[in-house]
N, C-alpha and C positions, 0 to 999 in steps of 0.2 A: 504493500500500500504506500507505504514513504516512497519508497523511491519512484516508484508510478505518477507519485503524485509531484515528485520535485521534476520528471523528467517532465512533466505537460506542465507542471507552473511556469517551465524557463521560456515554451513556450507562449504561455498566459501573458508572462509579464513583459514581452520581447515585442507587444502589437501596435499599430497604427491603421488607422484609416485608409483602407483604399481608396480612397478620396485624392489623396494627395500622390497615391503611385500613380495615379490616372492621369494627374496633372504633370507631374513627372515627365510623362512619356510623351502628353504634348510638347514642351518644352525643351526636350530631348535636342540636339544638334544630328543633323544628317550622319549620321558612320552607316558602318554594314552591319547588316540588322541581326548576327549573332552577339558577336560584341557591345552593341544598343541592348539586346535584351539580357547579357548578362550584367551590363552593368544598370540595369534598373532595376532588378529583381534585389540584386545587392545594396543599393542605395536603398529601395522601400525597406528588407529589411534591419540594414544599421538605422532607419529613422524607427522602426517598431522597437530597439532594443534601448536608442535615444528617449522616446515615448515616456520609456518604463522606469527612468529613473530617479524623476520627478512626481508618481504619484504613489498615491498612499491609498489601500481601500482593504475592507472587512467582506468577507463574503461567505459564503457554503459553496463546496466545490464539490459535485458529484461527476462520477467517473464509473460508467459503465462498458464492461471489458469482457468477453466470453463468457457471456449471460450473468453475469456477477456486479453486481451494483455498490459500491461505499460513497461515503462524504467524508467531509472533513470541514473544519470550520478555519477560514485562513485571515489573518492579519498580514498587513503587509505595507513595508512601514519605508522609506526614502526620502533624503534627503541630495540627492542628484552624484553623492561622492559615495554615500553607505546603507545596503539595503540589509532590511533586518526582519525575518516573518516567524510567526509560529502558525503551525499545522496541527489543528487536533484531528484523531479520528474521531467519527462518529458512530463509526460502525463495525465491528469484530473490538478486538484488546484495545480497552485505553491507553493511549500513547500520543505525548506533544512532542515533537519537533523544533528548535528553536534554527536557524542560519542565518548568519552574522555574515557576512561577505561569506567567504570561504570555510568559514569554522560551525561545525555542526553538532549541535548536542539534541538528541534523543533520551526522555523521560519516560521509562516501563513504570507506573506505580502502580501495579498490583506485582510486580517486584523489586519494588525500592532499588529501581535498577536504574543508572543514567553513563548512555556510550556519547563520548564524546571525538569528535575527530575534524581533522579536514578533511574536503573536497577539492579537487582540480575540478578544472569547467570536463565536462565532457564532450568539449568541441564542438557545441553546437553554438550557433553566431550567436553573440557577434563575434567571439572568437576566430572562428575561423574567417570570418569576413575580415580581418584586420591583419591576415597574412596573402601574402605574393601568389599565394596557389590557391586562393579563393576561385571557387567556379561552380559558384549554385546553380546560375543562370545555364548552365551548359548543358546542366540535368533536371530543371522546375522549368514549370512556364507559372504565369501569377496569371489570372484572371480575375476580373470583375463578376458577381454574378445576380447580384442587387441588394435587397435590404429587408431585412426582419427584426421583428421585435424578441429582445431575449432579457431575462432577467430585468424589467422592467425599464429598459435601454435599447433607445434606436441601433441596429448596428449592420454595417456594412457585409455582405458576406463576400469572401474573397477564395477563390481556388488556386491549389500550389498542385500544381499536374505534373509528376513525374515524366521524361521525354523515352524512357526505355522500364520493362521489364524488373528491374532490379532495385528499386526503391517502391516504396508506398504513395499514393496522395494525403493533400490535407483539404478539407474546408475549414475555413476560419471563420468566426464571427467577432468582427472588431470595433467595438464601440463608436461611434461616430465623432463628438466631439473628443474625447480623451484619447480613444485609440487602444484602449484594454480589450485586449480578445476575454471576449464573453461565453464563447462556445467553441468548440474544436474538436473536429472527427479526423478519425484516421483510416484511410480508405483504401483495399485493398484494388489488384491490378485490372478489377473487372469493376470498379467502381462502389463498391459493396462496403457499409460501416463495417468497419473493425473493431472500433472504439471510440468512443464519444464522451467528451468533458464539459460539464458544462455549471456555470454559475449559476444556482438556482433562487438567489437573494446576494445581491451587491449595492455597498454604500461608500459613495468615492467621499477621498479627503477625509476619513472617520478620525473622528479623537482619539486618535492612541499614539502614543511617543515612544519614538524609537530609543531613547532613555528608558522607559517604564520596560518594554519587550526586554532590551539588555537585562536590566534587574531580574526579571526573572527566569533568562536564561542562566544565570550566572547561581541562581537558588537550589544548592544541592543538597543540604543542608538535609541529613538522614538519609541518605540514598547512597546506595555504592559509586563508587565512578568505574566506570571503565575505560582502559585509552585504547582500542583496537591499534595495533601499530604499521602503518603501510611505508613499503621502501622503497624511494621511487629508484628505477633503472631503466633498463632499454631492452627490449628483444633482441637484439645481437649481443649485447653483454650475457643472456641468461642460456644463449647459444639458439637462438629461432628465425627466422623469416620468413618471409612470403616470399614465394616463388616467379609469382605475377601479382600486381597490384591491382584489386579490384575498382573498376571504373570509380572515381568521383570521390572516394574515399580515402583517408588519409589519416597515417598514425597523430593520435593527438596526444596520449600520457602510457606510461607501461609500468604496475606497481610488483609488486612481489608483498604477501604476506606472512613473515614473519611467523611460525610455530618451534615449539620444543621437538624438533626432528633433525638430523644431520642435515649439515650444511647442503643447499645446492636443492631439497625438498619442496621449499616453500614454494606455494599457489603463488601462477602470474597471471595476472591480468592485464590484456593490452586492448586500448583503447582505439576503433576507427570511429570517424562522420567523415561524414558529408554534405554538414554544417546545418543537419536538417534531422537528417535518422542518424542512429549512435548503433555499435555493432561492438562485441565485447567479446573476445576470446580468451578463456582459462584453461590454463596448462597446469597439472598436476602430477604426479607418481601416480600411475597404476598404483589400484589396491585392487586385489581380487573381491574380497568381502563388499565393497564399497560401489565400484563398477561393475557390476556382474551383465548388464544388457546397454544395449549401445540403443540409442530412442531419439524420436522427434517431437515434440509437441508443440503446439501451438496452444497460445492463453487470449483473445481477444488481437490486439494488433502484436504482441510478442511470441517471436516464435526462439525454438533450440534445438540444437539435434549436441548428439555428445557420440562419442565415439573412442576407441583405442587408438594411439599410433604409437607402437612399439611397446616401449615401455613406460610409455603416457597416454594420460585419459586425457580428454579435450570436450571443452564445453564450450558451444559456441551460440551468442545469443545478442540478438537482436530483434527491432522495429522495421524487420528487411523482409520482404518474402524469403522463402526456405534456399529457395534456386539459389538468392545470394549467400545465402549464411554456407550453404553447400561450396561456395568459390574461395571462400575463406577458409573452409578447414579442408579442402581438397589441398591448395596451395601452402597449408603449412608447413613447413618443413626444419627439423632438426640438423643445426650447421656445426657443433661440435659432440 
């Protein structure tokens, strides 16, 4: 549910008006119409992740995923330099979330339990929009597609169309005057919801201080802590690579986690996007007891398939159709 919910809030909070990508593209100067359209897709969205750093709002955030429905009630709190949100669920284990820029703390109180840790971006823009090898445009088309009411808010509705096979689409619903995506599906390669998020009560600019949220993230007071420890490095240090690089995507962080096992054991996770969908592969030691069957599954827009190679088990999972997560762990290959 967390992490569900932080991958579509970065979403959530990243939106603008297709109003202004519209005007955009009138305004455009004559080039050749690939490079026009990669570079407006990219410009609407650095101004949707501009948008989101100057507002502040309270809302309920329901997220239905392979027939599975939760909420969560979110605060979300900016001042244009530091954003700062808590996430409650509403629905399975109670559990709040606090994240501070980067640093993240999770409250279990039915076991006086609090993980605290950081986060890297998982490359999805503006990130990746703010490096040399940005090419969203090369793989989305944006569309206009008109205007509905959601959450008690006029809002644009905008299409990100996938140009090949290997990614998903999105429809957006983005607020009209503020620019906060209010609604957002994820839409598999036949056009079909996968998943859908959407704010069912939202109140922009709400009274709450990003002073107050710190305070009580920072409240542990009877609660265990725990620090999960991640190390960051690189897949050729850990001895891995792809073989061929899958279209559009591109490494963004590679961590190893740290256990009580001889050296060289620890789970890696290595990070792609394609500034849009996130794709995540973990490498671990074969266990017989542990991997016993090699499986695909799909959850709503999340799929995985996990497999042996050699004397590794391999998890691979993403917001990709299967075909792609299949190009990723076909292509991995062990270099020392």
């Amino acid at each position: 549910m967390n992490f569900k919910l932080f991958r579509l809030l970065t979403l959530v909070a990243c939106a603008l008006s297709a109003t202004n990508y519209i005007a955009a593209q009138a305004q455009t100067p004559a080039v050749p119409a690939q490079a026009a359209e990669s570079k407006n897709i990219n410009e609407w969205l650095m101004r949707m992740h501009e948008a989101s750093r100057n507002r502040s709002y309270i809302g309920t955030f329901v997220v239905s995923s392979g027939g599975v429905m939760s909420s969560a009630k979110i605060w979300h709190v900016c001042d244009g330099k530091q954003q700062i949100e808590r996430v409650d669920t509403l629905t399975g284990p109670r559990r709040s979330t606090f994240r501070h820029n980067d640093q993240v703390v999770t409250f279990l109180p039915d076991e006086k339990l609090v993980r605290t840790e950081k986060r890297e971006s998982l490359g999805l823009f503006p990130a990746l929009l703010q490096t040399t090898g940005s090419h969203i445009g090369d793989f989305y088309l944006a569309r206009q597609e008109g205007r509905e009411r959601v959450a008690g808010v006029d809002a644009d509705v905008i299409a990100l169309i996938p140009k090949d096979a290997m990614r998903f689409g999105y429809r957006v619903w983005a607020e009209q005057k503020r620019g906060l995506v209010v609604k957002l599906q994820t839409l598999d390669t036949d056009g079909k919801v996968l998943e859908q998020a959407a704010f069912s009560e939202l109140q922009f600019d709400a009274p709450v201080k990003l002073e107050k949220l710190a305070q009580m993230m920072n409240k542990v007071d009877g609660y265990r802590v725990e620090k999960p420890g991640l190390v960051k490095t690189t897949a050729s240090a850990e001895g891995w690579a792809l073989k061929n690089p899958v279209a559009g995507f591109q490494p963004m962080s590679c961590h190893k986690r740290p256990r009580v096992t001889p050296a060289g054991d620890e789970p890696m996770q290595w990070v792609f996007s394609d500034g849009l969908a996130s794709v995540s592969i973990f490498v671990e030691p074969f266990d017989a007891q542990r991997h016993a069957r090699e499986s695909r599954m799909s959850m709503g827009a999340t799929q995985s398939l996990t497999r042996r190679v050699d004397a590794w088990w391999l998890t691979v999972m993403g917001e990709v159709p299967m075909a792609t997560l299949g190009l990723f762990a076909d292509g991995l290959e062990r270099r020392k």
